[in-house]
TIKOL-817929 format. One record per atom (N, C-alpha, C): residue number from 0; residue in one letter; atom name; x, y, z. Coordinates in Angstrom, 2 decimals, decimal comma. Example, Ala and Ser with C-alpha at 12.3 -4.5 7.8 and 13.67 -1.06 7.14 Angstrom:
% TIKOL-817929
0/a/N/13,19/-5,69/7,80
0/a/CA/12,30/-4,50/7,80
0/a/C/13,20/-3,30/7,80
1/s/N/12,85/-2,25/7,08
1/s/CA/13,67/-1,06/7,14
1/s/C/12,90/0,03/7,87
***
This chain:
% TIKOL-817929
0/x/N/207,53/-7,00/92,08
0/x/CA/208,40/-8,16/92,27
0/x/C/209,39/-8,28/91,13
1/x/N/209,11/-7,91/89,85
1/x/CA/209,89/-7,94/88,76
1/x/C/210,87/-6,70/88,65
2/x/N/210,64/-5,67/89,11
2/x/CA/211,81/-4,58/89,40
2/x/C/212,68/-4,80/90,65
3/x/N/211,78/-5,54/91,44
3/x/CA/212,94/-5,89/92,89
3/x/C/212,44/-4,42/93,62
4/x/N/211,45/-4,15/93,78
4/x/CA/210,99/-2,76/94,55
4/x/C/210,02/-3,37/95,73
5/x/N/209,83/-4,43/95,36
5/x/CA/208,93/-5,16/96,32
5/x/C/209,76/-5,40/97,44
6/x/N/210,92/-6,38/97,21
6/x/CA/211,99/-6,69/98,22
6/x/C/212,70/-5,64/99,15
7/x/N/212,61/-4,49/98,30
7/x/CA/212,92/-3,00/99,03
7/x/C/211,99/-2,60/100,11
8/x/N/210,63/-2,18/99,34
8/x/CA/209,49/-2,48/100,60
8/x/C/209,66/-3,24/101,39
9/x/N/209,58/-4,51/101,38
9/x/CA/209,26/-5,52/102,38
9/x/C/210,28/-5,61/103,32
10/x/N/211,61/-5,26/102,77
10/x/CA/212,86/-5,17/103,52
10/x/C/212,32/-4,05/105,29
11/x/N/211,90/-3,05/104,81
11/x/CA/211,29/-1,96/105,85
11/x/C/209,86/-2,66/106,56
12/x/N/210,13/-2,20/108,09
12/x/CA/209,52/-2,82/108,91
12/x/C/207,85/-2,28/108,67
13/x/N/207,31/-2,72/107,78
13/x/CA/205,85/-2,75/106,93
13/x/C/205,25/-4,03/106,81
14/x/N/204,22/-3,90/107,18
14/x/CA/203,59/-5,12/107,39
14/x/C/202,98/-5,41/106,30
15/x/N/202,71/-7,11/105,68
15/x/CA/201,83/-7,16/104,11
15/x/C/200,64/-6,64/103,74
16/x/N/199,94/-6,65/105,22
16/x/CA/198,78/-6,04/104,94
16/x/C/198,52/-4,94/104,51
17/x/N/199,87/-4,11/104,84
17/x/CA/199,25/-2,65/104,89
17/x/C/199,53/-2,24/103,79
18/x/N/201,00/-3,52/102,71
18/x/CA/200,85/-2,93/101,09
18/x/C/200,27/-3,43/100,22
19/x/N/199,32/-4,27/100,87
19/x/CA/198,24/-4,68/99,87
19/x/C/196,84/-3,96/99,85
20/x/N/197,03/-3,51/101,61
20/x/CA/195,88/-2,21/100,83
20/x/C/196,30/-0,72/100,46
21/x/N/197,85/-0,59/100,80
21/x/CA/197,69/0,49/99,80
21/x/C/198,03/0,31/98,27
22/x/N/198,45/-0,43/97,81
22/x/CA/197,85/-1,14/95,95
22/x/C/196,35/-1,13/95,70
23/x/N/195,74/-1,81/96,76
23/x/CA/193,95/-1,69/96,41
23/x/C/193,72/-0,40/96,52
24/x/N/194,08/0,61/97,34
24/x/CA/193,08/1,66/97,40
24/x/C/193,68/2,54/96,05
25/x/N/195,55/2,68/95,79
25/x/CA/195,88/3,16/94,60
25/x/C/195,10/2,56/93,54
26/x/N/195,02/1,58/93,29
26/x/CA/194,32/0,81/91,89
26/x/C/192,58/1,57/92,27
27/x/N/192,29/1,32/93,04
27/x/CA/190,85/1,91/93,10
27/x/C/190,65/3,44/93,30
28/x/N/191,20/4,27/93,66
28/x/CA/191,29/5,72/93,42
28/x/C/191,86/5,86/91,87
29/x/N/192,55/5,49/91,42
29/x/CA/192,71/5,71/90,04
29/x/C/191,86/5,38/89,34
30/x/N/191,08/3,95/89,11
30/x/CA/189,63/3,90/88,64
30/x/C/188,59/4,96/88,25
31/x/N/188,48/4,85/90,15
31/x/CA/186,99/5,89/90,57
31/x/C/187,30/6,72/90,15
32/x/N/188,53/8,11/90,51
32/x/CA/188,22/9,21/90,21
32/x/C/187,79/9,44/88,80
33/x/N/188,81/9,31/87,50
33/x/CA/188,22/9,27/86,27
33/x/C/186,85/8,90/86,27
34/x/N/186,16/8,41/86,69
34/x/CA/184,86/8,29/86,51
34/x/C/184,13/9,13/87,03
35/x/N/184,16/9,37/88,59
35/x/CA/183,46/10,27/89,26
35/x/C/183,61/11,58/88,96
36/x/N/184,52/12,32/88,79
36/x/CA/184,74/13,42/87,79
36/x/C/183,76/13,87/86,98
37/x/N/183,92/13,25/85,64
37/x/CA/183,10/13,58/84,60
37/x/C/181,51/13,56/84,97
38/x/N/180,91/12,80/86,05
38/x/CA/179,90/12,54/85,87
38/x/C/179,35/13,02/87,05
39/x/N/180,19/13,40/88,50
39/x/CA/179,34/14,92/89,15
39/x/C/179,64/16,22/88,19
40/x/N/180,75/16,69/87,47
40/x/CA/180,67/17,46/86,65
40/x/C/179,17/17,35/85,33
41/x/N/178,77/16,80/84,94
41/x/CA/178,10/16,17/84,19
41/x/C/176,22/16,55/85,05
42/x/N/176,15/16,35/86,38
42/x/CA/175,23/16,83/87,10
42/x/C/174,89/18,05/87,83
43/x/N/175,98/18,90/87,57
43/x/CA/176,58/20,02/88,16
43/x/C/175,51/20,77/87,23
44/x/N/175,72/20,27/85,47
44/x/CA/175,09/21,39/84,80
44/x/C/173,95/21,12/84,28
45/x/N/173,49/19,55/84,92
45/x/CA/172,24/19,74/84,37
45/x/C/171,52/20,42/85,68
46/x/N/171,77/20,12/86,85
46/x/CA/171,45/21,15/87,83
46/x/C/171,27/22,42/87,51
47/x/N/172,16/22,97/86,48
47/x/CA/172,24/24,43/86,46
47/x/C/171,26/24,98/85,78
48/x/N/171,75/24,13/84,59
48/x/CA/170,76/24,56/83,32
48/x/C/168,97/24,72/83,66
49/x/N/168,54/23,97/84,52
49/x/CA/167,18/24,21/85,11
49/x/C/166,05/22,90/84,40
50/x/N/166,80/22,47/83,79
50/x/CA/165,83/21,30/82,88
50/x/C/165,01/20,13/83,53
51/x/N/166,23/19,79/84,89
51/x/CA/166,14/18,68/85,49
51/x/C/165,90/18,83/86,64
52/x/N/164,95/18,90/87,44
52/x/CA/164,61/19,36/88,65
52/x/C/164,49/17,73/89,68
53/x/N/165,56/17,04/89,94
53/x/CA/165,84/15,97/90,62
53/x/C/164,94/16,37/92,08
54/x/N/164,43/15,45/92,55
54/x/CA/163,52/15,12/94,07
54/x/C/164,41/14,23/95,55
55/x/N/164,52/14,18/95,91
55/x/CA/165,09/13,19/97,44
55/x/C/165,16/11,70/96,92
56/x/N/163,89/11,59/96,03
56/x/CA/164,32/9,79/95,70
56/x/C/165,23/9,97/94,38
57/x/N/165,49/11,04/93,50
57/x/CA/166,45/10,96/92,13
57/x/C/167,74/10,45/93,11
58/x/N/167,99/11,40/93,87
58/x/CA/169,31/11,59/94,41
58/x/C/169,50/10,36/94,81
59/x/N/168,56/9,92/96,02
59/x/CA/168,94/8,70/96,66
59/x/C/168,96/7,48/95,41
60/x/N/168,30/7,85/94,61
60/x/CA/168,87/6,65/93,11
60/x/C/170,32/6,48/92,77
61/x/N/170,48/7,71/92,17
61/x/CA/171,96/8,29/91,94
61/x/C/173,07/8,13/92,89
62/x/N/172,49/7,77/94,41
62/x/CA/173,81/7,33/95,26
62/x/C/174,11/6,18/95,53
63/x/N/172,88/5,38/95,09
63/x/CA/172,68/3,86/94,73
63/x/C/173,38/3,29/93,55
64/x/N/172,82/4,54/92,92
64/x/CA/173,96/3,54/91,57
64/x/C/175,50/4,25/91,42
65/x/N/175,87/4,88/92,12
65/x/CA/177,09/5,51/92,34
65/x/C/177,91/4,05/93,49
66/x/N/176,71/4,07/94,43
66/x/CA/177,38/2,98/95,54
66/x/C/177,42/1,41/94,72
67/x/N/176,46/1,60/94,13
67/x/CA/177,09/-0,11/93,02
67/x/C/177,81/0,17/91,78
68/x/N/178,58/1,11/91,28
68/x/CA/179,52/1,31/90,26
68/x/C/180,63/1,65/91,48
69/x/N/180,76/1,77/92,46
69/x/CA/182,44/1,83/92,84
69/x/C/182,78/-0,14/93,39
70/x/N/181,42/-0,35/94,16
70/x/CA/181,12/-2,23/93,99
70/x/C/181,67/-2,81/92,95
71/x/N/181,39/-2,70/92,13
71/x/CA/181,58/-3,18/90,56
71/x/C/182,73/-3,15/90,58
72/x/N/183,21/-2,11/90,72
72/x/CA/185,07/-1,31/90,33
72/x/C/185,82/-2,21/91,16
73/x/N/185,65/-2,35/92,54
73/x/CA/186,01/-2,91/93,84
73/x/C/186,17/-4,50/93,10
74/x/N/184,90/-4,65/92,75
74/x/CA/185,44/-6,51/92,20
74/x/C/186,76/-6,69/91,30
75/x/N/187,03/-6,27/90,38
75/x/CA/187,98/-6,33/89,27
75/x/C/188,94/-5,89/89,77
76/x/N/189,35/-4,48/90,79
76/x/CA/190,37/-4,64/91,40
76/x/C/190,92/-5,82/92,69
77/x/N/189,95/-6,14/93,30
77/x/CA/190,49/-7,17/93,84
77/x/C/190,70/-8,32/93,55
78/x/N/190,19/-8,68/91,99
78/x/CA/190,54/-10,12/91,50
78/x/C/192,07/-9,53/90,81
79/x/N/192,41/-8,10/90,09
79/x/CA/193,46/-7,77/90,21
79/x/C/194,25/-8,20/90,63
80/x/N/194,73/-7,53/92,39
80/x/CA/195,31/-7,95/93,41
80/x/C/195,52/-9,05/93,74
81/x/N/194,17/-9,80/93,24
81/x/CA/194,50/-11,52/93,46
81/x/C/195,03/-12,45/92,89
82/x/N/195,22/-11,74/91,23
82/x/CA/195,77/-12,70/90,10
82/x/C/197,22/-12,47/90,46
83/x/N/197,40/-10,84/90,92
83/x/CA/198,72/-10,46/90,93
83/x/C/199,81/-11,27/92,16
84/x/N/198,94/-11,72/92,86
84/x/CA/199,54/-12,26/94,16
84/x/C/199,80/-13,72/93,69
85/x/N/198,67/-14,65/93,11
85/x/CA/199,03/-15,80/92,47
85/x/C/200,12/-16,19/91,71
86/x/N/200,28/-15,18/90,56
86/x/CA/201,37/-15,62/89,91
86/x/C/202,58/-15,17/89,92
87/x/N/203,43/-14,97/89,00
87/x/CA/204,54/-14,24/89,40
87/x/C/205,16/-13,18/88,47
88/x/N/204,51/-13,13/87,19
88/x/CA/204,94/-12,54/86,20
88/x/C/203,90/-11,33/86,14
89/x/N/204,30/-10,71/86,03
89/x/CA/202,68/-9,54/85,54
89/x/C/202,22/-10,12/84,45
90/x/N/202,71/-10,29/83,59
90/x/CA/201,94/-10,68/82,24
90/x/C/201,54/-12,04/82,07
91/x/N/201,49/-13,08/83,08
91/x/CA/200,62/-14,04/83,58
91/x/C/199,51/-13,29/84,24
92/x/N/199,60/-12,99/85,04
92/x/CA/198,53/-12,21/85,32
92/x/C/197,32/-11,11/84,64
93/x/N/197,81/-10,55/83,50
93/x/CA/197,07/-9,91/82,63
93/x/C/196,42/-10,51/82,35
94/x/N/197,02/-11,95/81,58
94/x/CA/196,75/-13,07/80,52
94/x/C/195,27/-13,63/81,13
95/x/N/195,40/-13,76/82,56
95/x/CA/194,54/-14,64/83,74
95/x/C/193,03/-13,19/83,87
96/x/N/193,67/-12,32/83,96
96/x/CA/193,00/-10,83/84,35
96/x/C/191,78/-10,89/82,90
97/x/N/192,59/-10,85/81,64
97/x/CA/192,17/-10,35/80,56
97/x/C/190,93/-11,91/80,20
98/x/N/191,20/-12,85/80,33
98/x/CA/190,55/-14,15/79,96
98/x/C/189,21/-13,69/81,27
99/x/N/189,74/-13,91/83,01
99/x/CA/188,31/-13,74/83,37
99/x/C/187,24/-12,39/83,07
100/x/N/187,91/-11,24/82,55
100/x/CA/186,84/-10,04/81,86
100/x/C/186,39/-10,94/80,67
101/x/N/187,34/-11,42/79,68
101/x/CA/186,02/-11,77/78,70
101/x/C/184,70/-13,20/79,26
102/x/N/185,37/-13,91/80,21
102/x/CA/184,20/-14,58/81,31
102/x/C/182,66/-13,93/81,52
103/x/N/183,58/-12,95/82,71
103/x/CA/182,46/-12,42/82,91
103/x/C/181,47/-11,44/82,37
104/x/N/182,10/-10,66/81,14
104/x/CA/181,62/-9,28/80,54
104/x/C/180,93/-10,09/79,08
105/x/N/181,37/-10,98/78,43
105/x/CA/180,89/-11,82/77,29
105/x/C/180,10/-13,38/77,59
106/x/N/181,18/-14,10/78,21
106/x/CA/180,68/-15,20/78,07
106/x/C/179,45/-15,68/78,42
107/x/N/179,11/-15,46/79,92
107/x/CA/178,30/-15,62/81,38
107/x/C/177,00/-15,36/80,63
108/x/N/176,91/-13,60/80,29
108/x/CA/175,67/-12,96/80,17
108/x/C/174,97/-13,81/78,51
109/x/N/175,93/-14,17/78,18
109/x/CA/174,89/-14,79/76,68
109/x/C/174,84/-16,16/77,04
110/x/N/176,02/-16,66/77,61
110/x/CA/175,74/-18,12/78,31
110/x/C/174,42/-18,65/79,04
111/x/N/173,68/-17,72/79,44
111/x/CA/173,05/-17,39/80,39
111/x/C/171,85/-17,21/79,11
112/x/N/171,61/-16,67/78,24
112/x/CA/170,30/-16,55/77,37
112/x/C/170,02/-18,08/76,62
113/x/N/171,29/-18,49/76,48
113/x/CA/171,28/-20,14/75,91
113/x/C/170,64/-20,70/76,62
114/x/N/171,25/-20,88/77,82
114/x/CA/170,62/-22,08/78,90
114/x/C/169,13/-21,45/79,24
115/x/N/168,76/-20,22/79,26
115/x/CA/167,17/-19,78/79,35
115/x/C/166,05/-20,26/77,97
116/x/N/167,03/-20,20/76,69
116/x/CA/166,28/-20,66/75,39
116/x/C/166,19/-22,07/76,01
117/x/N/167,19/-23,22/76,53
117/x/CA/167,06/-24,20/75,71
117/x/C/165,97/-24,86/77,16
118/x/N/165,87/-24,31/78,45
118/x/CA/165,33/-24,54/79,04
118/x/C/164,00/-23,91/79,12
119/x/N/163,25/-22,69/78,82
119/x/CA/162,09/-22,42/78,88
119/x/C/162,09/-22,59/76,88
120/x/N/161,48/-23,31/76,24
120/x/CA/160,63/-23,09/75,21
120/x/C/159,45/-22,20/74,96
121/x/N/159,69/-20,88/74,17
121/x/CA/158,81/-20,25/73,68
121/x/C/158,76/-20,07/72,47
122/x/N/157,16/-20,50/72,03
122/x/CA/156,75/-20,82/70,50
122/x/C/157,23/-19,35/69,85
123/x/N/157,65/-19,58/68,46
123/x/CA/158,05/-18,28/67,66
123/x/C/156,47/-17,39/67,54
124/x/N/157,05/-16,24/67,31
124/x/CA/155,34/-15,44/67,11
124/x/C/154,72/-15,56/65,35
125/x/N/155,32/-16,39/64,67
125/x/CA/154,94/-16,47/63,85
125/x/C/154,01/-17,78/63,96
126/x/N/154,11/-18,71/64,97
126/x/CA/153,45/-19,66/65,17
126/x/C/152,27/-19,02/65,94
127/x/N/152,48/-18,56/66,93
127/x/CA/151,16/-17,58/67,53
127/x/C/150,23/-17,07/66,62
128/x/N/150,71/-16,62/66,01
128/x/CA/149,69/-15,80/64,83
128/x/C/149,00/-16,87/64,26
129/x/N/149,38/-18,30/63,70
129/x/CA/149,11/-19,34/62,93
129/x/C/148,20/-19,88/63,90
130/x/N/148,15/-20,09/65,52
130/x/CA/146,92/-20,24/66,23
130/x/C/146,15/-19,60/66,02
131/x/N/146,48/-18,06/66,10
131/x/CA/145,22/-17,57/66,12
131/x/C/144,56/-17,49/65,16
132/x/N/144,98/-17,23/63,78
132/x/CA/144,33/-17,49/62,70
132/x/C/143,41/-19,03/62,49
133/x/N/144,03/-19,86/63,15
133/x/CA/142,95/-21,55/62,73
133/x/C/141,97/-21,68/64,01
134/x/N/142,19/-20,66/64,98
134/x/CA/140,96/-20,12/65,63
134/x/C/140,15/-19,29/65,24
135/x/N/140,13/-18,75/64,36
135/x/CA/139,13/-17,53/63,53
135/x/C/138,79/-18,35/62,17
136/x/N/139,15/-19,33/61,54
136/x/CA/138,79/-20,16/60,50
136/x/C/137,57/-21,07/61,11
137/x/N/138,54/-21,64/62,94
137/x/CA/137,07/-22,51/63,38
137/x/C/136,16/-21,95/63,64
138/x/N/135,96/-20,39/64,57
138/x/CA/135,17/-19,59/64,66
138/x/C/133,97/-19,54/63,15
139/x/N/134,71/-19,37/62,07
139/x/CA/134,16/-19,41/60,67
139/x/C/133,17/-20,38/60,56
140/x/N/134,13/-21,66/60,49
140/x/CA/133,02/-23,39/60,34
140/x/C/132,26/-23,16/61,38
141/x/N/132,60/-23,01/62,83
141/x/CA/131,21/-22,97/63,40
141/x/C/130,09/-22,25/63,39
142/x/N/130,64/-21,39/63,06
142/x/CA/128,56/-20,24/62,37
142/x/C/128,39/-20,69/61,34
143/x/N/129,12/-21,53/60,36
143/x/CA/128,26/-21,86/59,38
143/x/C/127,30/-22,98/60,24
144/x/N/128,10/-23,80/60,77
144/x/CA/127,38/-25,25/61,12
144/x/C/126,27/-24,73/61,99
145/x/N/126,64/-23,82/62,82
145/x/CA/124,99/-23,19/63,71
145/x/C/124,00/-23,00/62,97
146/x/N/124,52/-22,26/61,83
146/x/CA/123,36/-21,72/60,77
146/x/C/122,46/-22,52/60,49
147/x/N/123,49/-23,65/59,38
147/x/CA/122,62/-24,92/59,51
147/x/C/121,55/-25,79/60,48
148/x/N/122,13/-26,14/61,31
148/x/CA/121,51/-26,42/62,31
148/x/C/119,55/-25,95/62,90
149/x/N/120,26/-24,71/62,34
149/x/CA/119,43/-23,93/63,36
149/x/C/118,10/-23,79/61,78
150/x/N/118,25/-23,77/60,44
150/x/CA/117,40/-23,98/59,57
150/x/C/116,85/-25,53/59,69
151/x/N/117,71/-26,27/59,65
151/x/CA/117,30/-27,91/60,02
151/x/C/115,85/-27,74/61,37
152/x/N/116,30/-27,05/62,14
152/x/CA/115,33/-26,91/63,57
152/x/C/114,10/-26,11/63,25
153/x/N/114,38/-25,31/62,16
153/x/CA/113,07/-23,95/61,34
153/x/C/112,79/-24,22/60,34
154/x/N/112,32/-25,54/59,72
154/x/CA/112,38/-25,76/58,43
154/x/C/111,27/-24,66/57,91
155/x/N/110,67/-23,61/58,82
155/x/CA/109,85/-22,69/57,87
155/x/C/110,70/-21,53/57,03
156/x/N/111,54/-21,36/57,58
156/x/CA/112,68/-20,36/57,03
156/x/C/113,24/-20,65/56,10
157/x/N/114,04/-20,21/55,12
157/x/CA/114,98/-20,38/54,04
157/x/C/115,93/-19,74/54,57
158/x/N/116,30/-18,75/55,18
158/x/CA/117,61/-18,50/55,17
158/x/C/117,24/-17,90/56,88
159/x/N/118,63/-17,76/57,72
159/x/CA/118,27/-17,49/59,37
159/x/C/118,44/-15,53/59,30
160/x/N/117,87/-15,57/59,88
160/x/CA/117,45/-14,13/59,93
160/x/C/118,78/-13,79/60,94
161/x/N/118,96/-12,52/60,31
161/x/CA/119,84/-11,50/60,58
161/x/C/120,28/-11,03/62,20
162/x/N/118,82/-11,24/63,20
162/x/CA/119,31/-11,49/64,34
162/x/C/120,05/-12,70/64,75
163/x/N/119,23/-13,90/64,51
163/x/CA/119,57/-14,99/65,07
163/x/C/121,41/-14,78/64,48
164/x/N/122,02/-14,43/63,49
164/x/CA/122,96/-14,46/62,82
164/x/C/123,62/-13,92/63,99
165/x/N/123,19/-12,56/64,25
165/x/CA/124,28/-11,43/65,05
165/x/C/124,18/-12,07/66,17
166/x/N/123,29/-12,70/67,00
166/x/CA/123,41/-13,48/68,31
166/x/C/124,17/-14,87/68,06
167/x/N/124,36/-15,72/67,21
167/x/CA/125,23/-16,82/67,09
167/x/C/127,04/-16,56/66,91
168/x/N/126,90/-15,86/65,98
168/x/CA/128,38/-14,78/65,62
168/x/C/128,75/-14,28/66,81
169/x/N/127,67/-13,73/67,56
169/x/CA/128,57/-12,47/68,82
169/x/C/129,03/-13,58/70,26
170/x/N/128,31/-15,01/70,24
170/x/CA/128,77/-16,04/71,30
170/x/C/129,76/-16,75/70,63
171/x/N/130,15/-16,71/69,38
171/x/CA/131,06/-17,32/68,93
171/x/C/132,53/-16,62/68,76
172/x/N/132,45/-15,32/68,82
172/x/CA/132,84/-13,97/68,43
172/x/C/133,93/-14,06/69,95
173/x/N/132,89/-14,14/70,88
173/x/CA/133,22/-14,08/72,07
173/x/C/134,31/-15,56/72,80
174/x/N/133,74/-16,45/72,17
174/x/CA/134,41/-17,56/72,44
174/x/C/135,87/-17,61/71,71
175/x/N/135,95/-16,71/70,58
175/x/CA/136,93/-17,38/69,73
175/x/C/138,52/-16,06/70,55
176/x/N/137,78/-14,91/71,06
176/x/CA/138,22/-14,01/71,77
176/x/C/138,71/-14,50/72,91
177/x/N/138,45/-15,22/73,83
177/x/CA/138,79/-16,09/74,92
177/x/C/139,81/-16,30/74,64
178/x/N/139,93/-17,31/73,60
178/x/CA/140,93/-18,09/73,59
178/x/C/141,92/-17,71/72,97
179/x/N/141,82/-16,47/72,16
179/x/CA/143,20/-15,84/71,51
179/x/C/143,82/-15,05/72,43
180/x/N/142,80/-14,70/73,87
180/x/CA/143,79/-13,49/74,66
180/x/C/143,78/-14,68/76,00
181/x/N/144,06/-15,94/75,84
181/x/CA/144,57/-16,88/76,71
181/x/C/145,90/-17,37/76,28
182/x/N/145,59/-17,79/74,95
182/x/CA/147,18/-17,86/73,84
182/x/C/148,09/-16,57/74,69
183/x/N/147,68/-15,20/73,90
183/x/CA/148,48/-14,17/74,37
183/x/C/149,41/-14,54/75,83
184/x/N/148,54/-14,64/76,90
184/x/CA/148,64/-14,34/77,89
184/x/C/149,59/-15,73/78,29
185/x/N/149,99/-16,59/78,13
185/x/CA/150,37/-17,50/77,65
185/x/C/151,74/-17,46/77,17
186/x/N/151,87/-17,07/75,81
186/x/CA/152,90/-16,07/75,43
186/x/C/154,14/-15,41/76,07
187/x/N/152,95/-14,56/76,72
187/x/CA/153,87/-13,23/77,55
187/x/C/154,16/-14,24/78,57
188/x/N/153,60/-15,04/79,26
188/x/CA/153,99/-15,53/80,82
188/x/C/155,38/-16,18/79,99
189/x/N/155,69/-17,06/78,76
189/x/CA/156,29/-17,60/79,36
189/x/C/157,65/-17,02/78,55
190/x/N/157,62/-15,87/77,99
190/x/CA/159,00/-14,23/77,41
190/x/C/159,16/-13,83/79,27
191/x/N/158,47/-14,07/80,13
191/x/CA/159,05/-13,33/81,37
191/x/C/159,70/-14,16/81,70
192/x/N/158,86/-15,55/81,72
192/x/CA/159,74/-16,58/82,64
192/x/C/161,28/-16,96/81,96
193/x/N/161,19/-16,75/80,58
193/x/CA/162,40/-16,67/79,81
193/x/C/163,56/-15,36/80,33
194/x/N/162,73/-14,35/80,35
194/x/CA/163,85/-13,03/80,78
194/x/C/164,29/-13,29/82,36
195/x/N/163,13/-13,53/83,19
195/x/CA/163,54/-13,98/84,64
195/x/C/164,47/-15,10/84,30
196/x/N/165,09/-15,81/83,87
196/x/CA/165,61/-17,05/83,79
196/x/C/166,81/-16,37/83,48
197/x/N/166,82/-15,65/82,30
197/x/CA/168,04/-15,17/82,35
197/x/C/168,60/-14,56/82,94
198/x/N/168,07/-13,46/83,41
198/x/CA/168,61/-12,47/84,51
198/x/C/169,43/-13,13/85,39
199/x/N/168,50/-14,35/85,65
199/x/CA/169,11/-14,98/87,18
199/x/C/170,11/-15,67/87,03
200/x/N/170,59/-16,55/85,32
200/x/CA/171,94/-16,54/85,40
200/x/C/172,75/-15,97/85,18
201/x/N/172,28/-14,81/84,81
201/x/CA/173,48/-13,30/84,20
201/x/C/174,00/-12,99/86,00
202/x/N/173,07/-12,85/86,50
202/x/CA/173,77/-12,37/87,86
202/x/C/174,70/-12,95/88,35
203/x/N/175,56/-14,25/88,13
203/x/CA/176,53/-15,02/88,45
203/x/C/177,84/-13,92/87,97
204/x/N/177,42/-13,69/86,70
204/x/CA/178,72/-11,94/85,99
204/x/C/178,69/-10,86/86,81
205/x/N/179,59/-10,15/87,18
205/x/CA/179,68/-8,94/88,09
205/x/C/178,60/-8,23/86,94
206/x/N/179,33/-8,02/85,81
206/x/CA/179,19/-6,91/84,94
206/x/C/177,39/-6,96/84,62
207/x/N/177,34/-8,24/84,20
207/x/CA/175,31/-8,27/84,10
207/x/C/174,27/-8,09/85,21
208/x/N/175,18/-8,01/86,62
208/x/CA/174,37/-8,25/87,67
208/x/C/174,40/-6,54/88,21
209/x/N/175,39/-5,47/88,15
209/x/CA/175,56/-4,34/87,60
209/x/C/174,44/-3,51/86,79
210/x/N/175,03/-3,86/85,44
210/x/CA/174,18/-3,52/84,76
210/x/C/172,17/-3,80/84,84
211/x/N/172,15/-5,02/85,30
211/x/CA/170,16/-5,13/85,94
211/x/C/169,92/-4,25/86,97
212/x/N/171,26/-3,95/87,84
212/x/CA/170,94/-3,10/88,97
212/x/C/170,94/-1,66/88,44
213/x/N/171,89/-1,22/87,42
213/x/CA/171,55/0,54/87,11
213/x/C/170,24/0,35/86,10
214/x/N/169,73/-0,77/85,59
214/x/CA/168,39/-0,34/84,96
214/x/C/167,17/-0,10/86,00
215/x/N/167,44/-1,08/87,05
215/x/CA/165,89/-0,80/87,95
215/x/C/166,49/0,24/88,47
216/x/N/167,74/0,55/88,92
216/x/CA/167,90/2,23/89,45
216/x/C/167,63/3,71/88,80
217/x/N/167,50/3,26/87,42
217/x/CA/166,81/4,63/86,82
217/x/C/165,78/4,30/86,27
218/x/N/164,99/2,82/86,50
218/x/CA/163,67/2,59/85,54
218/x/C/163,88/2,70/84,54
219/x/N/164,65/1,34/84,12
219/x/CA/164,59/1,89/82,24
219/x/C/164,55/-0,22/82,18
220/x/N/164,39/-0,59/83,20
220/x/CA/164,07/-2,21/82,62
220/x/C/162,90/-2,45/82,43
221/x/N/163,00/-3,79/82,33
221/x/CA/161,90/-4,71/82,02
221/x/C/160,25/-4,22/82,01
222/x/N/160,22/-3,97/83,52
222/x/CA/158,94/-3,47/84,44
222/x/C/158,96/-2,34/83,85
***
């Protein structure tokens, strides 16, 4: 529109539709190929080399995450196309282009760990440890206080014999074990419910919702 090449086009009996998709498919063949290139070249030789002996499900991975990286590509060019149609300047449009990438590629995905901190609370692990330690101190006071007890009940004894010891210790042993791998468990439930939390607002970002999808596509997340 700013060279006046548009008005030339449009002048010829061409319909809008048909030059707005050929801009999308130019903007998106220029993308893809640079990418796709390097990276069937890139499989060509690990094929060759013999290292990597890929199965029916590698591949079908690899066409999965091939089919959600041209997805991905597809979004940004058509908000492209869309900023470009809105305004009138190209460089309004950059301006508009360049602000929603840092949106979605910066803002969203850490925006998104905030609102998971400030909504799931999980105790620091330095506090964890500080449970479990004043559970192994009470564990402590209570075999002494059994001990006692249990001479108060034997006043023939002077000191409790070495079984009764290892049988009071090993139910206490056991009790104090309970409850440190309930803490744990505890813990971990609620670092998932924190990562699930986030995930789920990262996915509102093309780019984070992308990126969760090529980790479960080659197994390298969470699970």
């Amino acid at each position: 529109a700013e060279k006046g090449t548009l008005k030339l086009v449009l002048a010829n009996p061409v319909p809008r539709v048909t030059v707005l998709h050929a801009k999308l498919a130019a903007a998106f063949l220029s993308l893809l190929l640079p990418l796709f290139i390097p990276c069937l070249f890139g499989m060509i030789l690990m094929q060759v080399s013999g290292h990597l002996l890929w199965q029916t499900a590698h591949w079908l991975r690899i066409l999965l995450l091939f089919g959600s990286a041209m997805l991905y590509i597809a979004i940004f060019v058509v908000l492209g196309l869309l900023f470009s149609c809105l305004v009138k300047r190209s460089a309004d449009a950059f301006l508009w282009l360049v602000m929603c990438w840092l949106l979605c590629v910066w803002v969203i995905p850490r925006l998104s760990l905030f609102i998971a901190n400030a909504v799931i609370a999980v105790p620091a692990a330095q506090m964890i440890e500080q449970q479990k330690g004043e559970i192994d101190r009470q564990w402590y006071r209570d075999s002494e206080r059994s001990q006692q007890q249990w001479l108060l009940q034997h006043p023939e004894h002077v000191v409790v014999p070495n079984e009764v010891v290892g049988q009071m210790n090993g139910e206490l042993q056991q009790q104090a074990q309970q409850h440190k791998s309930r803490i744990d468990e505890q813990y971990r439930a609620l670092q998932q419910q924190r990562i699930g939390l986030t995930l789920w607002f990262a996915r509102i970002s093309p780019s984070a919702a992308f990126e969760n999808i090529a980790l479960v596509l080659s197994q390298t997340d969470m699970s």
